[in-house]
C-alpha positions as CSV (number, residue, x, y, z in Angstrom):
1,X,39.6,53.6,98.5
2,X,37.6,56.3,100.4
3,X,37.8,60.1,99.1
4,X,38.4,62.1,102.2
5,X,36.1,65.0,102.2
6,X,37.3,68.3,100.7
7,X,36.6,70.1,103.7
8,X,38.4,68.1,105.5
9,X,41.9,67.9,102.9
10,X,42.0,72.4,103.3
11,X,41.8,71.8,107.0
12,X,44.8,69.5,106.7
13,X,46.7,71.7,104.3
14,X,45.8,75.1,106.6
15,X,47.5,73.0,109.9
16,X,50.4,72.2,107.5
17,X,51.2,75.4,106.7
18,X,50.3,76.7,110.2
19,X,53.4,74.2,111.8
20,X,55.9,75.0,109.1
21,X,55.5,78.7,110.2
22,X,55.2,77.8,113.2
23,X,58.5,76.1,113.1
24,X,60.7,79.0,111.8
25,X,59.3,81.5,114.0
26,X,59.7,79.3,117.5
27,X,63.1,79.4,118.1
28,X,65.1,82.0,120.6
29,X,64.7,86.0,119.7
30,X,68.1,85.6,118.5
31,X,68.0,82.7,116.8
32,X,65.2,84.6,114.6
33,X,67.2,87.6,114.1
34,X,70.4,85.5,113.0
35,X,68.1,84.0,110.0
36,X,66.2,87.8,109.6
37,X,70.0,89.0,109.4
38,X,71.2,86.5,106.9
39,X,68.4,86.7,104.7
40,X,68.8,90.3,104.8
41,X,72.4,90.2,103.2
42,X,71.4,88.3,100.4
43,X,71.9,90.7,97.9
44,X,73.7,94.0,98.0
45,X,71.0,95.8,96.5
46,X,68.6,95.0,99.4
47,X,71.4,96.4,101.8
48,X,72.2,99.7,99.8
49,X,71.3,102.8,102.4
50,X,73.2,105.2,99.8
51,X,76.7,106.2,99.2
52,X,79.2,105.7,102.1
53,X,81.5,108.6,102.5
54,X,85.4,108.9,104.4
55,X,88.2,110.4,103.5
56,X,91.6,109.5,102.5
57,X,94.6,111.4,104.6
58,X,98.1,112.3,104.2
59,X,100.4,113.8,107.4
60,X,97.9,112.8,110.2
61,X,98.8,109.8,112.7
62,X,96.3,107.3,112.9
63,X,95.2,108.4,115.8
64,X,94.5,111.6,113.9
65,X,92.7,109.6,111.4
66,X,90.2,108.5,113.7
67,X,89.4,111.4,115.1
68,X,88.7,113.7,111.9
69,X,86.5,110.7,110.7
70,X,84.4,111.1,113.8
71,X,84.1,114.8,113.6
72,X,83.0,113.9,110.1
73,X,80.7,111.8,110.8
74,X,82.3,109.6,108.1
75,X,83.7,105.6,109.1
76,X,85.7,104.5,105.5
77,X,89.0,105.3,105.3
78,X,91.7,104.8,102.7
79,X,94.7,102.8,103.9
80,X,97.6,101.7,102.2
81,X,99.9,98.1,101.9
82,X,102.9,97.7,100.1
83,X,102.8,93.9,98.9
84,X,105.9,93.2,97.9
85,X,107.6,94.2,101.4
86,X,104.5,93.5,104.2
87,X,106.4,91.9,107.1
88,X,103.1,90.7,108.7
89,X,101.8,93.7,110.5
90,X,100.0,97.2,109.6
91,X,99.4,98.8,113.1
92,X,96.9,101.3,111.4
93,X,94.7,98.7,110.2
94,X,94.0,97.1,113.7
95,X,93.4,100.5,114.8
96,X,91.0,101.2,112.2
97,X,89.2,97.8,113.0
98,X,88.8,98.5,117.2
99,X,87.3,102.2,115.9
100,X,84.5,100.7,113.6
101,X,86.5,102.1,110.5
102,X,85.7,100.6,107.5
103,X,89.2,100.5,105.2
104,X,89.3,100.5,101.3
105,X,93.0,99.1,101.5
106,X,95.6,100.1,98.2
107,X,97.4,96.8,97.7
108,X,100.5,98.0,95.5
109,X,103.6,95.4,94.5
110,X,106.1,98.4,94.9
111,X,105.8,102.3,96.3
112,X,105.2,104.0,93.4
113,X,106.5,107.9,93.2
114,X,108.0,110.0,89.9
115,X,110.0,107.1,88.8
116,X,107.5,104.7,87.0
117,X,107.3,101.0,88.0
118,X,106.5,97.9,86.1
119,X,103.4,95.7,87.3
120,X,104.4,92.6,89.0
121,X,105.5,89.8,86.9
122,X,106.3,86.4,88.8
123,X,102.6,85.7,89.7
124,X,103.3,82.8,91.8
125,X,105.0,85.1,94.0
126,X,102.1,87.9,94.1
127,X,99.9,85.3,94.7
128,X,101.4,84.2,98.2
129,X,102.3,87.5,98.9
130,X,98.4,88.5,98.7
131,X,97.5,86.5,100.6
132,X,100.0,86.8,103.5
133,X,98.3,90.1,104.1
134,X,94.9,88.8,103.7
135,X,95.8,86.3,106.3
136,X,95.8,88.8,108.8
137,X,93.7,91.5,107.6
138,X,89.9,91.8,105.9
139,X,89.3,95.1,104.6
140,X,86.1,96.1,103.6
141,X,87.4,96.7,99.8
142,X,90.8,96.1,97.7
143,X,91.9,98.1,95.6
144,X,94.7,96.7,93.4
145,X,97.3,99.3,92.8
146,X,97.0,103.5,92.5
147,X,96.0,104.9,88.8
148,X,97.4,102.0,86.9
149,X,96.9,103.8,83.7
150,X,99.4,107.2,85.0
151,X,103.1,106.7,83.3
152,X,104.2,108.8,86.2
153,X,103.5,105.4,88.3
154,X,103.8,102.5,86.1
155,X,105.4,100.8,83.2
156,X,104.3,98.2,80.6
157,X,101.3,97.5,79.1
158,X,98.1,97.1,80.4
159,X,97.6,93.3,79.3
160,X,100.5,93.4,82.2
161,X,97.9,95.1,84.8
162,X,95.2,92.9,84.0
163,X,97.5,89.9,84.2
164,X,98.2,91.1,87.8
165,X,94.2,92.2,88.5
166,X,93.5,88.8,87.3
167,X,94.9,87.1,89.8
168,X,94.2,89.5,92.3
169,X,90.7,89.1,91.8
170,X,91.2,85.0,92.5
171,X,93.1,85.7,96.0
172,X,90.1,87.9,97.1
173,X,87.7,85.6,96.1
174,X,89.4,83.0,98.0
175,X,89.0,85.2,101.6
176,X,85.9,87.1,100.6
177,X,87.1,90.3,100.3
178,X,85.3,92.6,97.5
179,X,87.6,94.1,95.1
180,X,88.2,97.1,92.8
181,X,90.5,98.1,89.8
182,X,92.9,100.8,90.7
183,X,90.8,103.1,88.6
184,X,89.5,105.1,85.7
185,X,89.8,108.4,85.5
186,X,86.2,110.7,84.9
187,X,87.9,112.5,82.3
188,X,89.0,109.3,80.2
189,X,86.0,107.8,80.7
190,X,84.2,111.1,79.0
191,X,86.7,110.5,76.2
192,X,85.4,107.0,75.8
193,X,81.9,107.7,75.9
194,X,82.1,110.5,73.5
195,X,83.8,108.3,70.7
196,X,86.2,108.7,68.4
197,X,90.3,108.9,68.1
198,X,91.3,107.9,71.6
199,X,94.5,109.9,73.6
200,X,96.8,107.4,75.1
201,X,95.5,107.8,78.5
202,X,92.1,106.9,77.1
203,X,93.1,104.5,75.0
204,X,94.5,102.4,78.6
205,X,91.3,103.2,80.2
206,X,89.3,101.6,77.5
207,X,91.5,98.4,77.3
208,X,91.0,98.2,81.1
209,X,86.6,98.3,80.8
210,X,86.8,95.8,77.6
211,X,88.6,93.8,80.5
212,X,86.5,94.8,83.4
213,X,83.7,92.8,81.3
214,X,84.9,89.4,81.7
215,X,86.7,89.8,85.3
216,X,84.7,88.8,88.5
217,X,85.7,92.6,90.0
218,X,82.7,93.6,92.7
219,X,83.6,97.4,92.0
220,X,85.1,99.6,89.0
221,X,86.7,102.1,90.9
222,X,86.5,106.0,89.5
223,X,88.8,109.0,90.5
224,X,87.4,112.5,90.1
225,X,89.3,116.0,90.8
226,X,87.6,118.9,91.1
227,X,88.8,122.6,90.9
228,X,87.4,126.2,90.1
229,X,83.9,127.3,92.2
230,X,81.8,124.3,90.8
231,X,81.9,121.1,89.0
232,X,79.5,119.5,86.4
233,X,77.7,116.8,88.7
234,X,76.5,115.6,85.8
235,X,79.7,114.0,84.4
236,X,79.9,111.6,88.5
237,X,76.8,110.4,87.2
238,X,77.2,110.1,83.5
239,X,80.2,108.3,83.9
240,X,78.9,106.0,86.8
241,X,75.5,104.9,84.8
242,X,78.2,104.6,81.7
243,X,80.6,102.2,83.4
244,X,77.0,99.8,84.9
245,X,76.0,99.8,81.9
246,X,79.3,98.7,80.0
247,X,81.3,96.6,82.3
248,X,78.3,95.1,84.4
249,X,79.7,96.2,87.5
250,X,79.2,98.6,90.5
251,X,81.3,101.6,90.9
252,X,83.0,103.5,93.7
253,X,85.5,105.9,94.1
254,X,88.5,105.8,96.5
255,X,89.8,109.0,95.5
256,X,87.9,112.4,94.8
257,X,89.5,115.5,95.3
258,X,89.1,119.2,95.0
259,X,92.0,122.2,94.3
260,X,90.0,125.0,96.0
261,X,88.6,125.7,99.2
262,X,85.3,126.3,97.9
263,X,81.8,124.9,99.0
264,X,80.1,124.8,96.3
265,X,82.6,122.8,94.6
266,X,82.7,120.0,97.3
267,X,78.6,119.9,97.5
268,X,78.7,119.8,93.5
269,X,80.9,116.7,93.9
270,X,79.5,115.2,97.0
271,X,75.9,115.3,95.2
272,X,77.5,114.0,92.0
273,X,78.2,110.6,93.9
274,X,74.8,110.8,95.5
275,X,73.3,110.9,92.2
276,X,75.6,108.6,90.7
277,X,74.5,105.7,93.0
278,X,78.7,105.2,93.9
279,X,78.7,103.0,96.6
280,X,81.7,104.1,98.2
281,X,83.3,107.6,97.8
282,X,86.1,109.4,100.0
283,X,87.6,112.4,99.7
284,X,90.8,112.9,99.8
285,X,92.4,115.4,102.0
286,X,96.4,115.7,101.5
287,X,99.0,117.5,100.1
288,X,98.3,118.4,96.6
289,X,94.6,118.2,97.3
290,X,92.4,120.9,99.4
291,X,92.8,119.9,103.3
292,X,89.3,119.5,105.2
293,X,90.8,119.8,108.9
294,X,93.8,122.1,110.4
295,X,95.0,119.0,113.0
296,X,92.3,117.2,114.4
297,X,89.6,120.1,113.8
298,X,87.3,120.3,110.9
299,X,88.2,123.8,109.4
300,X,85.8,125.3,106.8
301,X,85.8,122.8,104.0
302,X,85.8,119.8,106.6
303,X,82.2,121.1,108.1
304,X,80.8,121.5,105.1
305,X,81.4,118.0,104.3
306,X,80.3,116.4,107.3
307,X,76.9,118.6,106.6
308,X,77.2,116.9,102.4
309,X,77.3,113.7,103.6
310,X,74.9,113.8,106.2
């Protein structure tokens, strides 16, 4: 058998290479872009432009909603479904879709208020129920019930919560939708990291991160309230690199809130997630918690968070 001439095997491989590139790039503009686009979303730290701010409200229409978010300059909102009773339609939500508003949707069994609820039991049940809703709507994040650790909202043990989180986790897995814990508190978590004799409510919060280890969550979920004329940004990120580094996972919060109408407190705060890398953070703005509009106007706390999070 003849030996083909080296120059003349790199020519071959050069062409090779020059038609396989050739190949990819030939189709129509948009075409390219689709395969640009899904290369692109590969991996969510490729796609991370910083912390994505919104606001959680209470006493506004949805209407309302929508147009404080866009004074903010903000497009996550916190919504809320009650599993247990959801008849197949959430007007809000469709709303919030047609506006470009991202929604970080609270998925509780039962309305939780003073009287403390137990955590779903007959799991077949929550299952099908989970999915009804999912069925119709794709938020951007679940979150599976509100501060399952607070006795003022919930009953039983937390091998009950992860029970339900559990399968949870397996219903958003099957649509695709990302989903978080209904959170730790910064303050528990401080407790935690600093060792020691645990208080009850740390004590919970640490049998939910030993959990958070194991489960396939996309997000532990963190809730922070401030008060006074500052707060120690510090502790957002302390707490955030603590919870990366313990439970694997990414962290947002769906709830951080202030008790005064000062500035500096809410730029503490909004730089505390900056730092922190959070990946989602809203605000909330309701009763109990410092208001950032008077109707549909930003008042003074409100502009000084559209100019944080800008």
């Amino acid at each position: 058998m003849k030996t083909l001439p080296l120059l003349l095997i790199v020519c071959c491989i050069v062409t090779t290479f020059s038609c396989k590139k050739e190949a990819v790039t030939t189709g129509t503009i948009s075409e390219v872009t689709e395969v640009a686009s899904m290369n692109s979303i590969t991996s969510d730290e490729l796609t991370a432009t910083g912390t994505q701010f919104g606001a959680g409200f209470d006493n506004l229409s949805t209407d309302q909603k929508i147009t404080v978010l866009k004074k903010l300059g903000a497009n996550y909102v916190r919504a809320r479904v009650i599993v247990s009773t959801f008849d197949g339609h959430v007007g809000s939500l469709e709303k919030f879709s047609k506006n470009g508003i991202y929604v970080i949707l609270n998925l509780n069994w039962e309305k939780t208020g003073n009287t403390p609820k137990p955590f779903p039991q007959d799991m077949a049940t929550y299952r099908k129920k989970l999915g009804d809703v999912f069925d119709k709507y794709k938020p951007e994040a679940a979150v599976i019930e509100n501060e399952p650790t607070n006795q003022i909202y919930y009953k039983g043990p937390m091998s009950d919560y992860i029970t339900e989180l559990k399968n949870a986790i397996d219903v958003c897995k099957q649509y695709g939708v990302k989903v978080a814990d209904g959170c730790v508190h910064v303050a528990t978590v401080k407790d935690i990291m600093h060792g020691g004799s645990l208080a009850d409510a740390a004590s919970r919060a640490k049998q939910l991160l030993d959990a958070y280890k194991t489960l396939d969550l996309d997000y532990v979920n963190v809730h922070a309230p401030g008060s006074g004329d500052s707060y120690p940004s510090q502790d957002l990120v302390d707490v955030a690199n603590y919870i990366r580094n313990y439970t694997g996972k990414q962290v947002i919060s769906n709830e951080f809130k202030l008790y005064t109408n000062s500035t500096t407190l809410l730029s503490d705060m909004v730089q505390g997630m900056k730092q922190g890398n959070y990946i989602i953070a809203l605000l909330r703005s309701a009763s109990g918690a410092t208001r950032l509009n008077d109707g549909t106007d930003l008042n003074v706390l409100g502009q000084a968070y559209a100019d944080a999070i800008k």
